[in-house]
N, C-alpha and C positions, 0 to 999 in steps of 0.2 A: 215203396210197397204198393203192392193192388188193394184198391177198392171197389164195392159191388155198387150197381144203381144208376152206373155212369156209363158204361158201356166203352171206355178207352181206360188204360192203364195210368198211374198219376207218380211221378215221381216225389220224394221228400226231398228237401236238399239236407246236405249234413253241414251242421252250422261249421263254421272255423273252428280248427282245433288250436287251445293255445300252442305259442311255441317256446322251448327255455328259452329264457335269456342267456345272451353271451357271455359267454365271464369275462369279468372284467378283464380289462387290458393293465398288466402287470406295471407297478409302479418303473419309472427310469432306471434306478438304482438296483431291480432285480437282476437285471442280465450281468449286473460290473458283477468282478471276482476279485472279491477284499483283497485275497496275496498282492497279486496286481498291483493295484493301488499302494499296499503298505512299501512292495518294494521302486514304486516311483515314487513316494516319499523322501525316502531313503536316500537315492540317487539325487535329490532334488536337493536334499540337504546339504548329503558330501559336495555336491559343485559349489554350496556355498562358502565350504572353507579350502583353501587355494592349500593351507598349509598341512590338508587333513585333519582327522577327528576323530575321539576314540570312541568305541560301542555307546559306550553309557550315555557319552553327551549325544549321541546321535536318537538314541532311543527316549532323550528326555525331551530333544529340541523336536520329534517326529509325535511323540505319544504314545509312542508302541512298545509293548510289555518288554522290558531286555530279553528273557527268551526269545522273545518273536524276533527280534531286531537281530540277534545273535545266528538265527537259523537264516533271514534274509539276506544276513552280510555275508556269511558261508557259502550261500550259492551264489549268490551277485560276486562274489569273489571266484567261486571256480569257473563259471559262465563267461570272466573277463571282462566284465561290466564294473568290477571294483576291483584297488589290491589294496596287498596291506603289510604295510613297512613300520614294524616297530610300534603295533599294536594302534597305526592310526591308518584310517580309510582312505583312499585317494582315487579320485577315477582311472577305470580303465583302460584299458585297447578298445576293447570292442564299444565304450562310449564314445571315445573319439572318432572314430571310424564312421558311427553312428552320426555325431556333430558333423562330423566330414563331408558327410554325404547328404546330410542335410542345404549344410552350406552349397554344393553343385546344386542339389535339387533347384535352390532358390535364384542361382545365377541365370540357371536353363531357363526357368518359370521368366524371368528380368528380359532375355534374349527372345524369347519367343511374344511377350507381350509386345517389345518394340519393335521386333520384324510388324506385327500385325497392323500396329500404327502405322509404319510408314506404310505398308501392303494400301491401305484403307485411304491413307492422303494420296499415294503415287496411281491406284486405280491397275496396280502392277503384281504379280507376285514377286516376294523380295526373296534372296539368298543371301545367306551369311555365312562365309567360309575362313579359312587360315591356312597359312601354310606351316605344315608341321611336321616333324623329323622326315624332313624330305619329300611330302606329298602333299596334296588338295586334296583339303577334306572342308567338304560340305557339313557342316556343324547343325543349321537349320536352315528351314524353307518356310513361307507362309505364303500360305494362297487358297484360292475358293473355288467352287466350282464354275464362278462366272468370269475367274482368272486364273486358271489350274498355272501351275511348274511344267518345265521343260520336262520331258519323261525321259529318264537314262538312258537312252539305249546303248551307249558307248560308255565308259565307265568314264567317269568325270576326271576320277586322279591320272589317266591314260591319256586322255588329249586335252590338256592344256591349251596346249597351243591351239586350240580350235572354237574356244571359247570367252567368252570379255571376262571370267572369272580366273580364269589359267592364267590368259595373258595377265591380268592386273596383278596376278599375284608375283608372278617371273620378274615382272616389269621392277618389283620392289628387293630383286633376289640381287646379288652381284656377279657380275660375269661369270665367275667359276662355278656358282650356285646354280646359276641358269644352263650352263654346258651338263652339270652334273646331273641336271633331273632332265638333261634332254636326252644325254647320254641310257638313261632308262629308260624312256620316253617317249621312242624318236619321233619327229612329226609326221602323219600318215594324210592322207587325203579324207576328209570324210564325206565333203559334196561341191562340188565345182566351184567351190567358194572359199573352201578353206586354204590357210595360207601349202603353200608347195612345199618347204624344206626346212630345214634347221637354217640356214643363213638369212634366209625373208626372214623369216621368227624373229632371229637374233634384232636383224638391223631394225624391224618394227616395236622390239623393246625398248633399244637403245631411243629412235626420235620419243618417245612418250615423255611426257613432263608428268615431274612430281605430284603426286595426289590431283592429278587432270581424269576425268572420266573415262572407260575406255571403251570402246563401240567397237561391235562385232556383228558381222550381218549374214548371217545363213551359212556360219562357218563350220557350226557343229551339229544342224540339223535345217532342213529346207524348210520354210516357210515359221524360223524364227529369227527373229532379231533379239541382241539382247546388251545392256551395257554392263560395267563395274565400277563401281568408284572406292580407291584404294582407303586402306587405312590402317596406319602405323602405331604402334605400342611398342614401347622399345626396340626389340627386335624381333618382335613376332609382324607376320607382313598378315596382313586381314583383306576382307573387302567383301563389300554391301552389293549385290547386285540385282537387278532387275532383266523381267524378258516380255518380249511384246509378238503377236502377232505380223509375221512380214508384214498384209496389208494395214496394218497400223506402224507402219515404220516409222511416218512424219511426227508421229510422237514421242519415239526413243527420246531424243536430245531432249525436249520439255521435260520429259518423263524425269531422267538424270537430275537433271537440272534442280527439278523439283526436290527427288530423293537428298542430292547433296545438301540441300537447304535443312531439309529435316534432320540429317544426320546431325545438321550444326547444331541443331536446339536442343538432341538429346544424345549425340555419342558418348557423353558420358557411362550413361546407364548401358549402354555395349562394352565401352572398351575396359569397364571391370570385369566383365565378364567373357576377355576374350580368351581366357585359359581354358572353358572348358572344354 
């Protein structure tokens, strides 16, 4: 506001205005949604009788009023989450399915953690492939930005023969196996390096020895080098591999070398999980 006697204008300041307080931040328990919870209950209970269980003892052994338990077992039943044979609960389809998928989740979670290990000891990025109903499939890869993956440009299950991962896999096929997917397959050039024909391929499968590494040098793309080293589960043919830089070629063989060692400390924890 103006005042007189002073000859310039004077401002007031306007003190802070308070401000509400926040409301408070809602307990943990506000967001759950009791159904929820009562019907994982439920579920939690039934898995513990193999032989099934009928409403009543379910709703005595959970807490839950027998209405309530009777309306949850109704949907958990039409949902396929439960059934119910002769007046007792048993799990359903869609649990198992559920279980099911848990158990892959946790294999992937097993396969990726130990790519990452070796990735971290070998200073490489690693691949972990199979061969299966007739192709190469790359299953996972791990690597960083200061050790990226080969980038696809040619489809991996397509040139086999161009690659230490193709080759290693063939290598574990049997003759009729290996004409069969070459028969699909055929071998094409993809840079002055790669092998020439289906009969080089062949007779370079045939010298490889058993679970020996297998080295490939700018066959399926120019300026990489890369190895594989096999790995057998009954009859599933598998294999771990690594790729490097050309000008870091003098490392490939260390590199393997290295990798096969680690494989030895932990293949376990892969070859359960070579089905996914």
């Amino acid at each position: 506001m103006a005042t007189t006697g002073t000859g310039s204008a004077q401002l007031t300041a306007v003190p802070p205005q308070p401000r509400s307080p926040a409301p408070p931040a809602p307990p943990p328990t506000a967001t759950l949604i009791g159904s929820v919870q009562r019907a994982m209950r439920l579920l939690e209970t039934v898995a513990r009788h193999g032989y099934g269980a009928p409403a009543k003892q379910l709703a005595r052994e959970t807490g839950l009023a027998l209405p309530t338990t009777y309306h949850l077992l109704r949907t958990l039943v039409h949902e396929g989450y439960l059934r119910r044979d002769k007046g007792l609960f048993f799990l359903g389809e869609a649990t198992e399915r559920l279980n099911s998928s848990g158990a892959e989740q946790k294999r992937r979670s097993t396969v990726v953690d130990t790519l990452a290990r070796w990735r971290d000891a070998v200073g490489a990025p690693v691949y972990y492939a199979v061969y299966r109903e007739g192709e190469i499939d790359v299953v996972c890869v791990s690597d960083t930005p200061a050790h990226p993956a080969v980038e696809e440009w040619a489809d991996f299950r397509e040139t086999g023969h161009a690659h230490a991962i193709g080759q290693c896999l063939l290598s574990q096929l049997d003759e009729e196996a290996r004409r069969d997917h070459l028969g699909r397959h055929p071998v094409r050039p993809l840079t002055p390096y790669t092998v020439r024909d289906d009969h080089s391929l062949l007779r370079r499968l045939e010298r490889m020895r058993r679970m020996e590494p297998v080295m490939e040098r700018q066959g399926y793309v120019l300026g990489t080098v890369c190895a594989a080293i096999p790995l057998t589960v009954g009859s599933t043919a598998a294999a771990v591999a690594i790729s490097l830089p050309a000008h870091q070629a003098d490392r490939l063989v260390p590199a393997a070398q290295r990798l096969q060692a680690e494989m030895g400390r932990l293949v376990g924890s892969l070859t359960l999980s070579i089905s996914i």
